[in-house]
C-alpha positions in Angstrom: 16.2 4.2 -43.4 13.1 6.7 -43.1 10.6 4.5 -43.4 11.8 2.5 -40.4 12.2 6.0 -38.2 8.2 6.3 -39.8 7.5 2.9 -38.5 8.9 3.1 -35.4 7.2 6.1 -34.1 3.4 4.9 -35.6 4.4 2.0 -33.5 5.1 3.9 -30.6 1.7 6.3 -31.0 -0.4 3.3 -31.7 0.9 1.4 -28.1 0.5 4.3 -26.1 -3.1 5.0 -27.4 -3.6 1.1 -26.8 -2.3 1.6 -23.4 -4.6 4.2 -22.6 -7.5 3.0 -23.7 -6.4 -0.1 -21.7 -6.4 1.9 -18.9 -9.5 3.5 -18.9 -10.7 0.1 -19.8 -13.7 -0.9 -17.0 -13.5 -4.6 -16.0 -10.4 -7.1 -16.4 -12.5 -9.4 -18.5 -13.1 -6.7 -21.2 -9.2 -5.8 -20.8 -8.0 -9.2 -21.2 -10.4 -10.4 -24.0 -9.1 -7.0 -26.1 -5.8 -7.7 -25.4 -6.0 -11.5 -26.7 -8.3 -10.0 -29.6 -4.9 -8.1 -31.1 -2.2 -10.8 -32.0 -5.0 -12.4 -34.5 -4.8 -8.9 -36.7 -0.7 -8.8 -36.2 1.6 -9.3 -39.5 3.7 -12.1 -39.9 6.7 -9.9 -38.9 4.8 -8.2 -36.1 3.6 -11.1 -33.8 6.3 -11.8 -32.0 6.3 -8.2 -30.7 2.8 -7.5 -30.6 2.5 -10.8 -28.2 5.0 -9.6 -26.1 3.3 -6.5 -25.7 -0.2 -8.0 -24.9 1.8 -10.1 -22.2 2.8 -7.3 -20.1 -0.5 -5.7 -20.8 -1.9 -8.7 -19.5 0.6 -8.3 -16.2 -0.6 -4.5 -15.8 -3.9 -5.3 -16.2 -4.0 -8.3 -13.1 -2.0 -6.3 -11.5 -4.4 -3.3 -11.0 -7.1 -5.8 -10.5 -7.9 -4.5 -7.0 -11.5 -5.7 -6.0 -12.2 -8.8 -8.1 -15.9 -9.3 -9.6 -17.9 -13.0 -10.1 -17.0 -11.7 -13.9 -13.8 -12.1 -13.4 -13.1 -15.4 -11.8 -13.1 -17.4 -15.3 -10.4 -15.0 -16.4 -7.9 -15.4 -13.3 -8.9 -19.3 -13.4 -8.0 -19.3 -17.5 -4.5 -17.8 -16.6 -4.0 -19.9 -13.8 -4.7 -22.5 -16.0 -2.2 -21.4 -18.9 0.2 -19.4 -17.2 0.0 -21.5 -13.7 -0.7 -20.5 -10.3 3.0 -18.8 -9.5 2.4 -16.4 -12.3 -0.8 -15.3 -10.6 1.1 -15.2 -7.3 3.9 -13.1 -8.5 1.7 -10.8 -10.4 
């Protein structure tokens, strides 16, 4: 159907202009609380995919997490707490 072709590419445009202004994004806190921040405004029908997304934005964003600030220790300890220490590792 059209509208789903519609859809599909306004989902595509709004994720990569997510992604981007994740990645110019200073700080991991400030990543990671935006990230969590989204799901809350997702439809019904769109959580499921939306929290999948923020997941692997969460991965790419400790990931790149190169030269860790005092900021930033509640964050890695929060996800070590909810995610456990061999997510962190493998990250």
């Amino acid at each position: 159907m059209w509208f789903d072709s519609i859809s599909d590419k306004l989902t595509e445009s709004c994720s990569f202009r997510l992604e981007e202004l994740l990645k110019h994004s200073t700080g991991l806190k400030a990543r990671i609380e935006f990230i969590k921040s989204l799901p809350v405004h997702a439809s019904e029908g769109d959580r499921d995919l939306l929290q999948e997304w923020c997941r692997n934005q969460t991965i790419l964003a400790l990931a790149s997490l190169k030269n860790p600030k005092n900021e930033d220790v509640p964050v890695l300890m929060t996800t070590v707490r909810s995610e456990g220490l061999s997510f962190l590792s493998k990250v």
